[in-house]
N, CA and C atoms as an extended XYZ file, in Angstrom:
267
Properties=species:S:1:pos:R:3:atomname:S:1:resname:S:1:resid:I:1 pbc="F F F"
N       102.936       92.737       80.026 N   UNK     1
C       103.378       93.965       79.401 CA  UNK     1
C       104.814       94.220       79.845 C   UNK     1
N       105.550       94.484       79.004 N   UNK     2
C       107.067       94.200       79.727 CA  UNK     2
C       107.768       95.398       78.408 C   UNK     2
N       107.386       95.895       77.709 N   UNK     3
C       107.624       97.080       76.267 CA  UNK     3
C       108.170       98.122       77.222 C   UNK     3
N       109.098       99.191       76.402 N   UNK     4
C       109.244      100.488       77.001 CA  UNK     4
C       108.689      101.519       76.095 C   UNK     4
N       108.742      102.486       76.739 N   UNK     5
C       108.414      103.904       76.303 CA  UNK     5
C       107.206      104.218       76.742 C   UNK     5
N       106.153      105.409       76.319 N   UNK     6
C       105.347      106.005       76.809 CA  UNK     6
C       103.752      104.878       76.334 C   UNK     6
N       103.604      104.086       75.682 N   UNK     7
C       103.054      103.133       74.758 CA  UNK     7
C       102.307      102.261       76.131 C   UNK     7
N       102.852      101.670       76.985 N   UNK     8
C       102.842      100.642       77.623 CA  UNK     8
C       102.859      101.088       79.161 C   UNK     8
N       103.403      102.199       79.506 N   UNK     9
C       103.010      102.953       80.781 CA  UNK     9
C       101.788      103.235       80.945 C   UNK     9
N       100.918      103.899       79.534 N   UNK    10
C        99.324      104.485       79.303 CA  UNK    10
C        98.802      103.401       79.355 C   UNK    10
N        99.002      102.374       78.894 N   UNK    11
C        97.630      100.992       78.858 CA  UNK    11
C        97.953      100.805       80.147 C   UNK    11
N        99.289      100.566       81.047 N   UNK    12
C        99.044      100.384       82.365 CA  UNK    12
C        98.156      101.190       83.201 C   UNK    12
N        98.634      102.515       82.991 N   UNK    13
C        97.743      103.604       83.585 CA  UNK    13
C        96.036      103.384       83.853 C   UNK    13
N        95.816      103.205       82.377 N   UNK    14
C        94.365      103.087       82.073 CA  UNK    14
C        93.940      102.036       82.642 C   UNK    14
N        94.384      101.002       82.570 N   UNK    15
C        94.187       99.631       82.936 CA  UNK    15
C        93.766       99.977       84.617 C   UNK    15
N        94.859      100.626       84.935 N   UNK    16
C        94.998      100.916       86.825 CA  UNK    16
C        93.679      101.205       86.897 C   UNK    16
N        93.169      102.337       86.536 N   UNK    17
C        92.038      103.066       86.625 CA  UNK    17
C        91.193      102.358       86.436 C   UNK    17
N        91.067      100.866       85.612 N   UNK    18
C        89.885      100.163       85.244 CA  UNK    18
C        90.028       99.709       86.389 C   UNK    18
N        91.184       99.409       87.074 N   UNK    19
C        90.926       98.046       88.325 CA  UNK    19
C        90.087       99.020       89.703 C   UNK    19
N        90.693      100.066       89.848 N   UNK    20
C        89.949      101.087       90.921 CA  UNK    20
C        88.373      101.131       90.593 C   UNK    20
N        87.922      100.831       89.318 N   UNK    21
C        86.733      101.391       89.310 CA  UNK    21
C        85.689      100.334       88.574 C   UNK    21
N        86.331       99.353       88.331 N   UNK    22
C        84.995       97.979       89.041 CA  UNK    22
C        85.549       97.671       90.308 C   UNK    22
N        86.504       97.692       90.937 N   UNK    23
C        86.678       97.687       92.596 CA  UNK    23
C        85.083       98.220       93.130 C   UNK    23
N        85.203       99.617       92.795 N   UNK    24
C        84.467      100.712       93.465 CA  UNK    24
C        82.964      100.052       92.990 C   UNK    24
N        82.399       99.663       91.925 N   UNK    25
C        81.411       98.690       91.636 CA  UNK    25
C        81.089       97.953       91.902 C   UNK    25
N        81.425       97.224       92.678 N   UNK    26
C        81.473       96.034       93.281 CA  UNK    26
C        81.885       94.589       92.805 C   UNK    26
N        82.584       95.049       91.568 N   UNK    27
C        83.165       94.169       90.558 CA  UNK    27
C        84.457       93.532       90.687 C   UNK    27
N        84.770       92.737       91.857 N   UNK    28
C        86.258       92.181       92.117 CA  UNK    28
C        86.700       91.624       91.302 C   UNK    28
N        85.548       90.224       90.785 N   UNK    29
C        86.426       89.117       89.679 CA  UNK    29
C        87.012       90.305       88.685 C   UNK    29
N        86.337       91.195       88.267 N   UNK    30
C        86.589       91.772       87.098 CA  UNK    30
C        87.968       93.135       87.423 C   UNK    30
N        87.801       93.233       88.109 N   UNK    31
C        88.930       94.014       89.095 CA  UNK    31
C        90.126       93.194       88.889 C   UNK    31
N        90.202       91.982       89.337 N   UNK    32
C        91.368       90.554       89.366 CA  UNK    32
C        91.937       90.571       88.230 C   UNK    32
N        90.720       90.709       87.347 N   UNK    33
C        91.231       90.067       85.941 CA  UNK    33
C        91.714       91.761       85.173 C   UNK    33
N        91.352       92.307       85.101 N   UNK    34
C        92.223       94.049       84.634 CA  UNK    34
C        93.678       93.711       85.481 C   UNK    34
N        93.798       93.749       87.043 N   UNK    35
C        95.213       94.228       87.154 CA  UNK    35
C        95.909       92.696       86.924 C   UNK    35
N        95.518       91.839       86.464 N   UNK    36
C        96.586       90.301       86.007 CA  UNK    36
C        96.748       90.892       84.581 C   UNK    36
N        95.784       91.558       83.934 N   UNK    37
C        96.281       91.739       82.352 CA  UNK    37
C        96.999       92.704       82.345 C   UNK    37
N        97.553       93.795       83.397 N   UNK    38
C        98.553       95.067       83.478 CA  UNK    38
C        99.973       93.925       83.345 C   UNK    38
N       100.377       93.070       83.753 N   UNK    39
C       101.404       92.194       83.328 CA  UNK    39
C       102.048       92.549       84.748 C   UNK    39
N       103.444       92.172       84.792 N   UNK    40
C       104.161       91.853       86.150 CA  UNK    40
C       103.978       92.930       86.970 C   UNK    40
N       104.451       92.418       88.113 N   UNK    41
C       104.328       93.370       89.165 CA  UNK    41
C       105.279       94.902       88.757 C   UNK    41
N       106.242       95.206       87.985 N   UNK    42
C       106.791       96.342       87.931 CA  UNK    42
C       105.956       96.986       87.133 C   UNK    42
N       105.510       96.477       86.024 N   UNK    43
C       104.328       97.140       85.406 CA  UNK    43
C       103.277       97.775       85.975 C   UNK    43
N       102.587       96.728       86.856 N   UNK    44
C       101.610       97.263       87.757 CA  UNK    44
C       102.346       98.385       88.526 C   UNK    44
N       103.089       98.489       89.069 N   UNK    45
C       103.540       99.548       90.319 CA  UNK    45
C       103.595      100.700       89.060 C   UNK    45
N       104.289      100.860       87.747 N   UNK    46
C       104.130      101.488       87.248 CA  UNK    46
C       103.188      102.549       87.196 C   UNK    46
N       102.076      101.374       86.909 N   UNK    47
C       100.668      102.134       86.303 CA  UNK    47
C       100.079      102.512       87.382 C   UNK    47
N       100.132      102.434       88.512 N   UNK    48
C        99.398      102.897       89.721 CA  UNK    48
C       100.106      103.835       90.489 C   UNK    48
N       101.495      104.152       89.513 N   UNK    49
C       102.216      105.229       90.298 CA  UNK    49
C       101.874      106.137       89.268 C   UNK    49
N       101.753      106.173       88.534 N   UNK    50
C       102.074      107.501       87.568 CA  UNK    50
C       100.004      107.661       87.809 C   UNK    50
N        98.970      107.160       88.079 N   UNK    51
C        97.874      107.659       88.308 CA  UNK    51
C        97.694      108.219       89.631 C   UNK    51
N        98.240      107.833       90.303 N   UNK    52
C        97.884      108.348       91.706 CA  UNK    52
C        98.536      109.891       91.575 C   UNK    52
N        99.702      109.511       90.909 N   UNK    53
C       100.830      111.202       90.370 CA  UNK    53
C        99.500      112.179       89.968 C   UNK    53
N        99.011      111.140       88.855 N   UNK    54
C        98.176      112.490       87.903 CA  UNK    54
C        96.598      112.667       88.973 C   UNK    54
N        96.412      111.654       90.097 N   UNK    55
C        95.186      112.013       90.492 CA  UNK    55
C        95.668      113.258       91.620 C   UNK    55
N        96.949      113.368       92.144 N   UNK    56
C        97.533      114.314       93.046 CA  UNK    56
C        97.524      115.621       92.450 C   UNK    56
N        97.929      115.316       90.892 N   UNK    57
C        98.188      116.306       90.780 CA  UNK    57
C        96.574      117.327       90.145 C   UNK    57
N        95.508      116.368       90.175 N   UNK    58
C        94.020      116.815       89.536 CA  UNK    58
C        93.905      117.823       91.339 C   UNK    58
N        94.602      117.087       92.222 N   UNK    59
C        94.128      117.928       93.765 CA  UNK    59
C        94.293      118.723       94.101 C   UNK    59
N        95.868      118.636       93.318 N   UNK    60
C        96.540      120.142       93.754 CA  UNK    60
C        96.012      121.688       92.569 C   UNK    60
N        95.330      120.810       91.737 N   UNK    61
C        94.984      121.890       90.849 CA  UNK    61
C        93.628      122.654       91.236 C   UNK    61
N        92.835      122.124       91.818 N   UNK    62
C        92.015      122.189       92.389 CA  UNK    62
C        91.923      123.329       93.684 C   UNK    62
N        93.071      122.663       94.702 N   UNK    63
C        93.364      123.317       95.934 CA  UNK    63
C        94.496      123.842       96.101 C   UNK    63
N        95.441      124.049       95.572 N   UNK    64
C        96.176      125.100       95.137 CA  UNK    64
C        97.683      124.491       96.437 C   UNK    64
N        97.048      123.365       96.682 N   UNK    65
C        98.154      122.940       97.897 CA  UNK    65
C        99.665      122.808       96.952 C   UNK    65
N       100.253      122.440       97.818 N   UNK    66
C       101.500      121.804       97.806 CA  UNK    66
C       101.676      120.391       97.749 C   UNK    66
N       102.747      119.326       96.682 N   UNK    67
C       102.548      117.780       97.086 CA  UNK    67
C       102.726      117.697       98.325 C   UNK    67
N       103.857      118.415       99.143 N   UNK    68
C       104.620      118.152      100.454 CA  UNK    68
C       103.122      118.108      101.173 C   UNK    68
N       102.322      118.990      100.890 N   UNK    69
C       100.934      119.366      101.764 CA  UNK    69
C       100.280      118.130      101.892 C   UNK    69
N        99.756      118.211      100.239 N   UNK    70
C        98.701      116.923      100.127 CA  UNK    70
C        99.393      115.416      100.703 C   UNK    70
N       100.494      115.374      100.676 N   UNK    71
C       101.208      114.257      101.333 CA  UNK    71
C       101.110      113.745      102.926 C   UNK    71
N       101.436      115.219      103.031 N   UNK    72
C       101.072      114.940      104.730 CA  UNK    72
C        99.446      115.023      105.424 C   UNK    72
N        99.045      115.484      104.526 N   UNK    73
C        96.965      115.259      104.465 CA  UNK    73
C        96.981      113.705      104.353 C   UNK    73
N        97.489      113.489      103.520 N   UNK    74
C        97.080      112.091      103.350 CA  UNK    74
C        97.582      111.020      104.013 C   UNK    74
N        98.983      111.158      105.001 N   UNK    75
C        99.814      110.040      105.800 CA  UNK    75
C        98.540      109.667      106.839 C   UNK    75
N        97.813      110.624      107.403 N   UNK    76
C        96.766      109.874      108.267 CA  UNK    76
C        95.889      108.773      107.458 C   UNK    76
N        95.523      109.432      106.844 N   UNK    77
C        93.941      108.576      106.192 CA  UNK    77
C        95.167      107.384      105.974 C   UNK    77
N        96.273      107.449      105.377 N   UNK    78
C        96.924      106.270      105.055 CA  UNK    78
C        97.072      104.839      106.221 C   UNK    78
N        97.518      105.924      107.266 N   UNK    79
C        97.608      105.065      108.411 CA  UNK    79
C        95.970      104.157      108.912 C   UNK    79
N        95.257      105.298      109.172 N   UNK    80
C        93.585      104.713      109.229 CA  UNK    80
C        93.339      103.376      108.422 C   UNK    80
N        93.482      103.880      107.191 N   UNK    81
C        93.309      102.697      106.244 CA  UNK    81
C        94.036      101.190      106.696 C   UNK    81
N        95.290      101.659      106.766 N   UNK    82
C        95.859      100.463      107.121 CA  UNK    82
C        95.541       99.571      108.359 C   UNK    82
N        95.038      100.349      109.685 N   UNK    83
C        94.440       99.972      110.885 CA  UNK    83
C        93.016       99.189      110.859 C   UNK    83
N        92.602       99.479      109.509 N   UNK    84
C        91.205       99.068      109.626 CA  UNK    84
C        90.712       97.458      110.016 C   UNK    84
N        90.286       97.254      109.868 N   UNK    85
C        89.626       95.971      110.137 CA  UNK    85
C        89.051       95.353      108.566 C   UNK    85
N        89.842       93.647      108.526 N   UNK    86
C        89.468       93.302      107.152 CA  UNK    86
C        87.864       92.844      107.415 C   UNK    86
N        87.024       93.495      106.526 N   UNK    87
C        85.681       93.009      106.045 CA  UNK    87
C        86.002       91.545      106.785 C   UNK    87
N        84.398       91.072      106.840 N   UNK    88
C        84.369       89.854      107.512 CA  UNK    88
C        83.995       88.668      105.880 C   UNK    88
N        84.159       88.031      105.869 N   UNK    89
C        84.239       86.908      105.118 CA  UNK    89
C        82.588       86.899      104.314 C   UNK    89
C-alpha cells in the first residue's frame, strides 16, 4: 500500500486492528499475514499510529483525562511490558 490520502490510511487502520485481534485469538499465522498485507513499514507505522490515536482518544472520552495524563499512565505499563520475559519457545 504505498497511495495517499485518507483511502489507504483506513485500510491500514483497519487492517492494524485485524492484526491486534487474531493476535489476541490466538491467531499469529493469521496476524503475520494481515500486517504483511498493510504494505511497507511506513504504512504499517501509519496504521498503528492513527489507531492507537483513536483508541486514546475512545479513553479519554471515557475518563475525561488528559493525553499528557493518559501518557504518563501508560509510560509504566510501557516500560513493564518491555521488561517482560519472552514466552518460552
Amino acid at each position: 500500500m504505498t497511495g495517499t490520502g485518507p483511502g489507504p490510511v483506513f485500510v491500514a487502520v483497519q487492517q492494524a486492528a485485524g492484526v491486534i485481534a487474531a493476535k489476541h485469538r490466538g491467531d499469529l499465522a493469521g496476524a503475520e499475514e494481515l500486517l504483511a498485507a498493510i504494505g511497507d513499514p511506513a504504512a504499517q507505522a501509519r496504521g498503528f499510529c492513527l489507531l492507537a490515536e483513536l483508541a486514546l482518544a475512545l479513553v479519554r472520552a471515557q475518563t475525561g483525562q488528559s493525553m499528557e495524563e493518559l501518557i504518563q499512565e501508560l509510560s509504566p505499563l510501557i516500560a513493564a511490558v518491555a521488561h517482560r520475559e519472552p514466552p518460552e519457545p
